[in-house]
N, C-alpha and C positions, 0 to 999 in steps of 0.2 A: 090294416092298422094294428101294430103290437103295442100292448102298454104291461107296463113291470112296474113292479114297488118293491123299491130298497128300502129295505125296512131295519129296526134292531132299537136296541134301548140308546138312551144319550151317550156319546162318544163311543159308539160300537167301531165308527168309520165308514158311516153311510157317504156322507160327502167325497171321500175317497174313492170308492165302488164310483159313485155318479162322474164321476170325473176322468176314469177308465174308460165306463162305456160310452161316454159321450166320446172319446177316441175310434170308436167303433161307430159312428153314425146317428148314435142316440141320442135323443134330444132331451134333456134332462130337468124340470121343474122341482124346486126345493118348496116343499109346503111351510117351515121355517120359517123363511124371506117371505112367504104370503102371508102368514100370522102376521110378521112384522107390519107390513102394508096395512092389510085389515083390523089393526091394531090401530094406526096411525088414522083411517078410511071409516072409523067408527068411534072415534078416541071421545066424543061427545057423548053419544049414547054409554060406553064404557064406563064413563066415570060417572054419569047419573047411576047405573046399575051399580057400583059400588064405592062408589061416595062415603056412604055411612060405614057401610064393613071396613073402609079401610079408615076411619077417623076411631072405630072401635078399638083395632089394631094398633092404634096409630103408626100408622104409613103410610105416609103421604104419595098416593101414587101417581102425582102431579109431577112432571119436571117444569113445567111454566105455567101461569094461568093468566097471560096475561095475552087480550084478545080474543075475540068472540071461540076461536078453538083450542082446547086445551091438549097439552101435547101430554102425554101418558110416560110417565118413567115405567118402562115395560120389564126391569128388574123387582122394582117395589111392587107393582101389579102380580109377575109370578111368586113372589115371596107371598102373596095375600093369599093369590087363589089355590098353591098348593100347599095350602095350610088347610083350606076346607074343600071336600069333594065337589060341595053344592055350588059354590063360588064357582069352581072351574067350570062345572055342568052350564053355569047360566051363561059365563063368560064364551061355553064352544058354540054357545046355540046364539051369538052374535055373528061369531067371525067363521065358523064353519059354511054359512050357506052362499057366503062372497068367497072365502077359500075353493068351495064346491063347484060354483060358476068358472073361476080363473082358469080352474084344473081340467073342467072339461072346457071349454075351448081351447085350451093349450093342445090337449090330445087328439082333438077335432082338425087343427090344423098340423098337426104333427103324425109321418108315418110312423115313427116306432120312439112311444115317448116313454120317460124313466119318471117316476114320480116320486121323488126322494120324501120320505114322511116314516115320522116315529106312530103317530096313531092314527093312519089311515081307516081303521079296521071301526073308529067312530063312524065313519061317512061310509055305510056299504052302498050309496049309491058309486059313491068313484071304486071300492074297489072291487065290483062288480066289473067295472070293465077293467081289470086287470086281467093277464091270461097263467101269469105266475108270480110270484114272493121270492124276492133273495132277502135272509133273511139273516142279518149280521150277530154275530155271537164275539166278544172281548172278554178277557176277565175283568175283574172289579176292577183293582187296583191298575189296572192298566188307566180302564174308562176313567176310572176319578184321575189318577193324571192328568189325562189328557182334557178332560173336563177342567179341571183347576187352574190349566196354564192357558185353554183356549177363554174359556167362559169369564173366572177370576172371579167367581159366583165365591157367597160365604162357603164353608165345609159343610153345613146342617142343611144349607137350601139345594147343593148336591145330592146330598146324601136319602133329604124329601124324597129330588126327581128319580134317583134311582130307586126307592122302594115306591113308587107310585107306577112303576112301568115294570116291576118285579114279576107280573103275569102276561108280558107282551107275547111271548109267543105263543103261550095257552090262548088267547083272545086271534092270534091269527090260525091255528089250527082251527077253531068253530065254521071257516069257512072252507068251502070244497076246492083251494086254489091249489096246486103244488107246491112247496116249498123246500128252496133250496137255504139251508142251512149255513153258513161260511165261516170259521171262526179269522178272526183280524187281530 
Protein backbone atom coordinates (compact mmCIF):
# COMPACT_ATOMS: atom_id res chain seq x y z
CA UNK A 1 0.00 0.00 0.00
CA UNK A 2 1.58 3.59 -1.14
CA UNK A 3 -0.09 6.63 0.15
CA UNK A 4 1.08 10.46 -0.98
CA UNK A 5 -0.10 13.77 -0.08
CA UNK A 6 -0.58 16.54 -2.62
CA UNK A 7 -0.12 19.19 -0.76
CA UNK A 8 0.41 23.22 -1.26
CA UNK A 9 -1.44 26.39 -0.12
CA UNK A 10 -5.05 27.43 -1.91
CA UNK A 11 -5.00 27.40 -5.68
CA UNK A 12 -1.41 26.06 -5.85
CA UNK A 13 -3.25 23.09 -8.30
CA UNK A 14 -3.32 20.42 -6.13
CA UNK A 15 -6.63 19.13 -7.86
CA UNK A 16 -4.78 19.15 -11.02
CA UNK A 17 -1.56 16.91 -9.83
CA UNK A 18 -4.62 14.63 -8.36
CA UNK A 19 -6.19 14.28 -11.42
CA UNK A 20 -2.91 13.34 -13.36
CA UNK A 21 -2.13 10.69 -11.06
CA UNK A 22 -5.33 9.17 -10.78
CA UNK A 23 -4.46 8.74 -14.76
CA UNK A 24 -1.68 6.59 -13.47
CA UNK A 25 -3.69 4.23 -11.23
CA UNK A 26 -4.04 6.29 -8.16
CA UNK A 27 -6.85 6.59 -6.35
CA UNK A 28 -7.34 9.99 -5.19
CA UNK A 29 -9.36 11.40 -2.05
CA UNK A 30 -9.87 15.26 -1.83
CA UNK A 31 -10.00 16.11 2.17
CA UNK A 32 -11.87 19.52 0.86
CA UNK A 33 -15.07 17.59 -0.41
CA UNK A 34 -14.80 15.62 3.17
CA UNK A 35 -14.76 19.10 5.11
CA UNK A 36 -17.69 19.69 2.97
CA UNK A 37 -19.48 16.43 4.17
CA UNK A 38 -18.38 16.72 7.78
CA UNK A 39 -19.60 20.13 7.70
CA UNK A 40 -22.98 19.13 6.51
CA UNK A 41 -22.54 15.44 9.00
CA UNK A 42 -22.07 17.78 12.05
CA UNK A 43 -23.91 20.95 10.89
CA UNK A 44 -25.85 20.78 14.49
CA UNK A 45 -23.23 20.51 16.75
CA UNK A 46 -21.44 23.19 14.47
CA UNK A 47 -23.54 25.78 14.94
CA UNK A 48 -24.29 25.29 18.70
CA UNK A 49 -20.33 25.75 18.90
CA UNK A 50 -20.63 28.87 17.23
CA UNK A 51 -23.84 30.30 17.40
CA UNK A 52 -22.77 33.15 19.58
CA UNK A 53 -19.28 34.01 17.71
CA UNK A 54 -20.96 34.33 14.89
CA UNK A 55 -24.19 36.60 16.09
CA UNK A 56 -21.09 38.72 17.75
CA UNK A 57 -19.85 38.96 14.22
CA UNK A 58 -22.90 39.17 12.79
CA UNK A 59 -22.90 36.47 10.32
CA UNK A 60 -25.22 34.54 10.09
CA UNK A 61 -23.73 31.12 9.37
CA UNK A 62 -27.06 29.61 8.77
CA UNK A 63 -28.37 29.12 4.94
CA UNK A 64 -31.71 27.59 6.34
CA UNK A 65 -33.02 26.93 9.75
CA UNK A 66 -35.82 25.63 9.02
CA UNK A 67 -36.36 21.76 10.49
CA UNK A 68 -34.85 19.90 13.11
CA UNK A 69 -31.16 20.28 11.04
CA UNK A 70 -29.70 23.32 10.09
CA UNK A 71 -27.87 23.57 6.95
CA UNK A 72 -24.54 25.78 7.56
CA UNK A 73 -23.56 28.55 4.91
CA UNK A 74 -19.98 27.14 4.87
CA UNK A 75 -18.80 30.68 3.12
CA UNK A 76 -20.17 32.64 6.30
CA UNK A 77 -18.74 29.83 8.54
CA UNK A 78 -15.00 30.24 6.92
CA UNK A 79 -15.41 34.13 6.96
CA UNK A 80 -15.92 33.61 11.05
CA UNK A 81 -13.42 31.00 11.65
CA UNK A 82 -10.58 32.59 9.67
CA UNK A 83 -10.97 35.59 11.39
CA UNK A 84 -10.05 33.98 14.80
CA UNK A 85 -7.43 31.09 15.17
CA UNK A 86 -9.49 29.68 18.23
CA UNK A 87 -12.61 29.48 16.25
CA UNK A 88 -10.91 27.27 13.50
CA UNK A 89 -8.95 25.23 16.43
CA UNK A 90 -12.46 24.25 17.90
CA UNK A 91 -14.13 24.04 14.46
CA UNK A 92 -10.98 21.24 13.25
CA UNK A 93 -11.36 19.22 16.38
CA UNK A 94 -15.21 18.55 15.18
CA UNK A 95 -14.61 17.62 11.64
CA UNK A 96 -11.02 16.39 11.81
CA UNK A 97 -11.59 13.06 13.69
CA UNK A 98 -14.80 11.91 10.91
CA UNK A 99 -12.24 13.54 8.16
CA UNK A 100 -9.62 11.04 9.87
CA UNK A 101 -11.88 7.85 9.85
CA UNK A 102 -12.99 8.45 5.89
CA UNK A 103 -9.27 8.85 4.96
CA UNK A 104 -8.16 5.84 6.52
CA UNK A 105 -10.56 3.53 5.20
CA UNK A 106 -10.32 4.99 1.82
CA UNK A 107 -6.48 3.93 2.10
CA UNK A 108 -7.27 0.61 3.81
CA UNK A 109 -9.14 -0.31 0.75
CA UNK A 110 -7.00 1.34 -1.66
CA UNK A 111 -3.56 0.04 -3.18
CA UNK A 112 -1.90 3.30 -3.94
CA UNK A 113 -3.96 6.23 -2.53
CA UNK A 114 -3.29 10.18 -3.25
CA UNK A 115 -4.72 12.21 -0.35
CA UNK A 116 -5.21 15.68 -1.84
CA UNK A 117 -5.32 18.11 1.45
CA UNK A 118 -3.85 21.62 2.15
CA UNK A 119 -3.37 20.91 6.17
CA UNK A 120 -2.93 17.32 6.41
CA UNK A 121 0.13 18.04 8.54
CA UNK A 122 -2.91 18.95 11.57
CA UNK A 123 -3.80 15.04 11.53
CA UNK A 124 -0.16 13.27 11.98
CA UNK A 125 -2.05 10.35 12.46
CA UNK A 126 -2.90 10.21 8.58
CA UNK A 127 0.25 11.69 7.50
CA UNK A 128 2.10 9.27 9.17
CA UNK A 129 1.08 6.86 6.92
CA UNK A 130 2.16 8.78 3.99
CA UNK A 131 5.53 7.56 2.40
CA UNK A 132 6.16 10.92 0.61
CA UNK A 133 4.80 14.93 0.05
CA UNK A 134 4.47 16.55 -3.49
CA UNK A 135 4.31 19.48 -2.54
CA UNK A 136 2.76 22.41 -4.95
CA UNK A 137 4.44 25.80 -5.19
CA UNK A 138 2.37 28.93 -7.52
CA UNK A 139 3.03 32.41 -7.40
CA UNK A 140 0.64 34.74 -5.60
CA UNK A 141 -0.88 36.49 -8.19
CA UNK A 142 -1.33 33.50 -10.17
CA UNK A 143 -3.24 31.57 -6.98
CA UNK A 144 -5.33 34.76 -6.23
CA UNK A 145 -6.56 34.43 -9.84
CA UNK A 146 -7.21 31.39 -9.84
CA UNK A 147 -8.75 31.46 -6.36
CA UNK A 148 -11.12 34.61 -7.36
CA UNK A 149 -12.59 33.04 -10.60
CA UNK A 150 -12.73 29.32 -9.11
CA UNK A 151 -13.93 30.24 -5.37
CA UNK A 152 -15.62 34.02 -6.10
CA UNK A 153 -14.73 34.35 -2.28
CA UNK A 154 -14.47 38.35 -1.32
CA UNK A 155 -10.67 39.80 -1.94
CA UNK A 156 -9.85 40.08 1.97
CA UNK A 157 -11.31 36.45 2.83
CA UNK A 158 -8.64 35.24 0.00
CA UNK A 159 -6.14 37.24 1.00
CA UNK A 160 -7.02 35.88 5.12
CA UNK A 161 -6.63 32.21 3.56
CA UNK A 162 -3.48 32.92 2.07
CA UNK A 163 -1.54 34.61 4.91
CA UNK A 164 -2.99 31.83 7.36
CA UNK A 165 -1.23 29.05 5.16
CA UNK A 166 1.94 31.44 4.54
CA UNK A 167 4.08 28.77 6.89
CA UNK A 168 2.64 25.44 5.02
CA UNK A 169 5.70 24.26 4.03
CA UNK A 170 7.84 25.09 7.09
CA UNK A 171 4.93 22.91 9.00
CA UNK A 172 5.49 20.06 6.50
CA UNK A 173 9.32 20.08 6.75
CA UNK A 174 8.86 19.37 10.97
CA UNK A 175 8.10 15.85 9.58
CA UNK A 176 10.76 13.23 8.55
CA UNK A 177 8.56 12.58 4.90
CA UNK A 178 10.52 13.50 1.53
CA UNK A 179 9.31 16.19 -0.32
CA UNK A 180 8.94 16.74 -3.53
CA UNK A 181 8.62 20.47 -4.35
CA UNK A 182 6.69 21.34 -7.80
CA UNK A 183 6.19 24.72 -8.92
CA UNK A 184 2.49 24.94 -11.10
Amino acid sequence: MAVILVTGPMASGKNHVSEMMQREDWKAIDADILVHKAIDSQAKKIYETFKSAAEENKINILKNSSGETPVINRRALGKLLFSDPNLLKQQEAIVYPVITDQIKDFAKNNENTLINATLLYKTPELLNMCSKIIYLKAGFFKRLIRAKKRDKLPLMQILRRFYSQRNLLKEYKKFSLPITILKN
